[in-house]
N, C-alpha and C positions, 0 to 999 in steps of 0.2 A: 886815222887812229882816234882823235878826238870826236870824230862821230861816234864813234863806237862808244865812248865812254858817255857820251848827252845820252845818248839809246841805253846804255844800260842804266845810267841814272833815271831818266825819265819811267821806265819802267819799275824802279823802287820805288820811287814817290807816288804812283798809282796805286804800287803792291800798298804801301803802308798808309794811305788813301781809305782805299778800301777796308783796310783791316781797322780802321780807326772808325770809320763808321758799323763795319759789324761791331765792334766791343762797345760802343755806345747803344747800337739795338741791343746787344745782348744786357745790357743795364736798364734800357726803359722794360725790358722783357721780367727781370729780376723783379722791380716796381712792381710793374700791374698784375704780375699773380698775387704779389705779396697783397696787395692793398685790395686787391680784387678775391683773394680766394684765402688769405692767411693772413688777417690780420691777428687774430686769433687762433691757436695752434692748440692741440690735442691728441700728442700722437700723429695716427695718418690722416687727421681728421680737421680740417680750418673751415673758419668763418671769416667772410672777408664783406665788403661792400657789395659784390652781387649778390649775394645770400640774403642779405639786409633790404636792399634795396628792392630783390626780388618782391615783398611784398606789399609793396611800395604801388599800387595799378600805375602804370607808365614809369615812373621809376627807373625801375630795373631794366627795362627793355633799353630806355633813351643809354643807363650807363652801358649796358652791358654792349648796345650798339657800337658809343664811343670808346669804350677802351679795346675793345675788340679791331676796329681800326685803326684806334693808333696802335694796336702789335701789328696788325697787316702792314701796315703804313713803314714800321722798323723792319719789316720783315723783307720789304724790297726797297729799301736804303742799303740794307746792311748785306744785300745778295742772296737772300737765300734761294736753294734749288725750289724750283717749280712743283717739286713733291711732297716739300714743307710747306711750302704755300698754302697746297691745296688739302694740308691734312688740319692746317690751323685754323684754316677756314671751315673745314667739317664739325672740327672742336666747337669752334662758335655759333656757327650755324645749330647745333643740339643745345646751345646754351641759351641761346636767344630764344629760338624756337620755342621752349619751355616757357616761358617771360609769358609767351600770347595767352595759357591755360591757365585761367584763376584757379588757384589753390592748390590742386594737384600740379602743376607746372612749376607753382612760384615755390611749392617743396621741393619739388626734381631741383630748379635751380640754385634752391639754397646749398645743398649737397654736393651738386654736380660740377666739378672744379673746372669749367669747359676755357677757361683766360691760365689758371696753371697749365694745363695740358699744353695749349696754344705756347704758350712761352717758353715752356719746356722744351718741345718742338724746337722754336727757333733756337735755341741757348745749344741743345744740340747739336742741330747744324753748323751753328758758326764757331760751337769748340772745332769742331770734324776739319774746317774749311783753314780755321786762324786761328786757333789755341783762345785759351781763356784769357781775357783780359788780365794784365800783368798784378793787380792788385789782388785780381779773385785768386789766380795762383799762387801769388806771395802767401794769400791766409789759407789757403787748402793746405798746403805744403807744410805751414806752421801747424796747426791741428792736428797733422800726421807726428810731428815730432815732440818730444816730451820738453821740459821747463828746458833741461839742459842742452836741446839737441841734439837727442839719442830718439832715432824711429822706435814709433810707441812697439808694444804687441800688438796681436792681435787683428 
C-alpha cells in the first residue's frame, strides 16, 4: 500500500514539475512579445524593440534571432506539442527573414508582430495543457468582475 502512495505522489510532483515550468514559459512568453512587439500600443497596432531595431543593419536580425530562441528555448522547457513548435518557428522564420531585406524588409518587420504571434502560440498551448498561471487568472477574473464583486455586463 505504501508503494502506492510514493507512485502516486511522485507522479504529482512531476505533474506540478511540469506545470511550474510551462507557467514560467508562459511568463518569459508574456515579456518578449511585450518588449518585442508592444512596448508601445495603439489599438491593434505596437511598436516594440524589433520594429526599432529592424532598422538598425544587423541589429534587428542579431535581436530578433535572440529573443526568438529564447521563446523556442521556453517553448521546450515548458512542453509544448510539436505543432506549436513548429508554427512558432514559422512566425519567426517570416520575422527574421524580413531583417535580411534593406528597407522594404526592415518595414515588413517593423509591422509584422512575428515574437507576439510566437508567444501567443505558446501562452496557448500551455493554457490548453495547464491553465493560466494562478496570478494571470486571479487578475483575468478581477477585470471580469465589477469594484464590488458583481460580473460586469456585457
Amino acid at each position: 500500500m505504501t508503494d502506492d502512495i510514493s507512485v502516486s505522489s511522485d507522479y504529482a510532483d512531476l505533474h506540478a514539475d511540469r506545470r511550474a515550468k510551462a507557467h514560467r514559459a508562459w511568463r518569459s512568453a508574456e515579456t518578449v512579445k511585450r518588449v518585442s512587439d508592444r512596448l508601445i500600443g495603439i489599438g491593434p497596432i505596437g511598436l516594440g524593440l524589433d520594429g526599432v531595431l529592424a532598422w538598425v543593419p544587423g541589429a534587428g536580425l542579431v535581436y530578433g534571432l535572440g529573443a526568438g530562441a529564447l521563446l523556442m528555448v521556453h517553448g521546450f522547457q515548458g512542453g509544448a506539442s510539436a505543432a506549436t513548435l513548429l508554427r512558432m518557428a514559422a512566425y519567426l522564420a517570416i520575422d527574421n527573414a524580413s531583417d535580411t531585406v534593406p528597407v522594404v524588409g526592415w518595414a515588413i518587420d517593423t509591422v509584422f508582430p512575428g515574437h507576439l504571434m510566437a508567444a501567443k502560440a505558446l501562452q496557448k498551448d500551455i493554457e490548453a495543457r495547464h491553465g493560466l498561471p494562478e496570478e494571470v487568472a486571479f487578475e483575468r477574473s478581477r477585470k471580469k468582475r465589477g469594484f464590488f464583486g458583481r460580473k460586469r455586463a456585457g
